[in-house]
N, C-alpha and C positions, 0 to 999 in steps of 0.2 A: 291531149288526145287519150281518150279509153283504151285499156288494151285491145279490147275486140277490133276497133278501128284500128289499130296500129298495128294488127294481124291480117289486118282484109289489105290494108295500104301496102304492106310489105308485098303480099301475096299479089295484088294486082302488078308493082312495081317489075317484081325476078321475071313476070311472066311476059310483061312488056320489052324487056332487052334481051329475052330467050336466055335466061342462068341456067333453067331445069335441062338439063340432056340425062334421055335414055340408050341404054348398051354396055357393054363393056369397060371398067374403069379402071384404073389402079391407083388405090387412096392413097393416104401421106402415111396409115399403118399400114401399109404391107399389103391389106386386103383386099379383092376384087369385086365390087356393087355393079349393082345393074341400073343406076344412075346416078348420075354426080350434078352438083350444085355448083357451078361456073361464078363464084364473088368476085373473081380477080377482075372480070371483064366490068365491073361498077362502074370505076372511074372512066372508064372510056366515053358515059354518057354523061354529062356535066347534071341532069336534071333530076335524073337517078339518082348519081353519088349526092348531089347535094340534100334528095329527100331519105336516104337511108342516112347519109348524118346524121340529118334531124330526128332519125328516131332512135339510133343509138344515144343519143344527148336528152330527148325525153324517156329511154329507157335509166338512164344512167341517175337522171335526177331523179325519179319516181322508186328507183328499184333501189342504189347504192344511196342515192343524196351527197351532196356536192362538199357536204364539209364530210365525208365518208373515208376521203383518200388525201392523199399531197398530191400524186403524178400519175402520170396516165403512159402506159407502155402497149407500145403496138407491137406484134408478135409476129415476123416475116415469114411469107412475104404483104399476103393480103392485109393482115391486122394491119399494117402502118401507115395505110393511106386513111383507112378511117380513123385508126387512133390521134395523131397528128391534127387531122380538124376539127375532133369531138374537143381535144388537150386546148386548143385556138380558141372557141366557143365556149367552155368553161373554165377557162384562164387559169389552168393548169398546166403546171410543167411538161413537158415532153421530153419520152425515153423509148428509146426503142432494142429489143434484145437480141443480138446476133446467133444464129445457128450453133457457131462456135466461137472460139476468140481466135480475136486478131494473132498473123503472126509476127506484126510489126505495130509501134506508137505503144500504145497503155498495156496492147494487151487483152483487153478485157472483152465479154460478152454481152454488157450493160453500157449503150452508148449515152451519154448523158451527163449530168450531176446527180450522183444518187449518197444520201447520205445515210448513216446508220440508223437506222427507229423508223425511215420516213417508209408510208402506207402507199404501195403502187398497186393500182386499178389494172389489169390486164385486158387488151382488147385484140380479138381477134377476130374472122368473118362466119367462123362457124365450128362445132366441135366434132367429131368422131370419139377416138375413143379420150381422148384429153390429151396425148403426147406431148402435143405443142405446147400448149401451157404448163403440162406440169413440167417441163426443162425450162421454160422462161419465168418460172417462179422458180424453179431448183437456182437461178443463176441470180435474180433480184435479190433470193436470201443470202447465196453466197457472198454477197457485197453489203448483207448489214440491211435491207430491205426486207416490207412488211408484206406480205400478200396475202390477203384474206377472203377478194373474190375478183374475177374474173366476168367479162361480157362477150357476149356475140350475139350476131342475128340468128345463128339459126343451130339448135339442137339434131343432132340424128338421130339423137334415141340410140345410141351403140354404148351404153355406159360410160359417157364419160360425163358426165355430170357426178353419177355416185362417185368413180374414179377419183374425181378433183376433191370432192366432200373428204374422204379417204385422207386426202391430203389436206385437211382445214380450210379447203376454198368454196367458196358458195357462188356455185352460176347462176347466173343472168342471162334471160336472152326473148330475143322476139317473141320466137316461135320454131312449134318441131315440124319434123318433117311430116309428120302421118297429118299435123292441122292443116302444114301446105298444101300435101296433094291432099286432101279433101278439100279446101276452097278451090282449089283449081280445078276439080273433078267437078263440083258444084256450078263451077262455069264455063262448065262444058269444054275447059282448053285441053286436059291428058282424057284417055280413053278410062274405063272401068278397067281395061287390063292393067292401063298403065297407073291406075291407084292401087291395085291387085299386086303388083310389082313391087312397090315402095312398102307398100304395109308387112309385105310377105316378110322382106327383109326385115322390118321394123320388128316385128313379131320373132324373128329368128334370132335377133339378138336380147 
């Protein structure tokens, strides 16, 4: 699949199970937007989740390539439903990175087999300013793991892409937010305010 197609597919797909909400938010940084992107609600459509797999997994071979990594880590909460099927479909390991660690069993923040040298692919559903990832790489290195880039479907354009760079990780990802809401504006589904809205912010940051 061409990227352009796999940017109109995506955008056709969020707009079919309603992800885009406009209003009031409060993000996973602290900050307040006037629209949030709903990934958690994927899996709930079986037809959905299984074609945003598919394009995480053609994102993944086109962009990293499959001899790229060893393992595949999904980053909680959203990142793990899709990292887990992308890991199944390219017949890599699966790991996944706790918030915090345990306060019982290993201990640890890195659930899995993760061995010293080996290169973990991070997957998550989308970026703001990188937080998430850069503590789910801060905790893969702690235990002797490589991270070098990082995937998601969807950019916000809030710096965290240079952020991650910052830290030696190279993003991957669908598509941003200003492409979204212009295909979607483009088919007539958000108003001109509401692309006016998302751009503003985009622009603001």
């Amino acid at each position: 699949m061409e990227t352009t197609e796999m940017k109109n597919e995506l955008g056709k797909i969020l707009n079919r199970i309603g992800a885009l909400k406009f209003g009031t938010f409060k993000l996973t940084s602290g900050e307040i937007s006037p629209y949030y992107m709903d990934l958690r609600i994927v899996p709930s459509f079986p037809e959905a989740f299984r074609q945003i797999c598919d394009l995480y997994i053609e994102l993944i071979k086109s962009d990293v390539g499959a001899d790229g990594f060893d393992k595949i880590a999904g980053i909680p909460t959203a990142g793990i439903s899709f990292a887990s099927i992308a890991a199944y479909h390219l017949k890599k390991p699966f790991l996944y990175v706790r918030t915090a660690e345990r306060q019982h069993g290993r201990g640890r923040r890195v659930e899995g087999i993760l061995l010293p040298g080996q290169r973990v692919l991070l997957m998550d559903d989308l970026i703001t300013k990188g937080g998430s990832i850069l503590k789910a790489a801060e905790a893969v290195r702690s235990e002797g793991g490589v991270v070098t880039d990082a995937v998601v479907l969807i950019d916000r354009e809030e710096n965290g892409k240079q952020n991650l760079a910052e830290d030696g990780i190279k993003l991957h990802y669908v598509l941003t937010t200003s492409e979204l809401a212009r295909k979607l504006h483009d088919m007539e589904i958000i108003t001109k305010e509401q692309l006016g809205t998302i751009l503003k912010r985009v622009k603001q940051k």
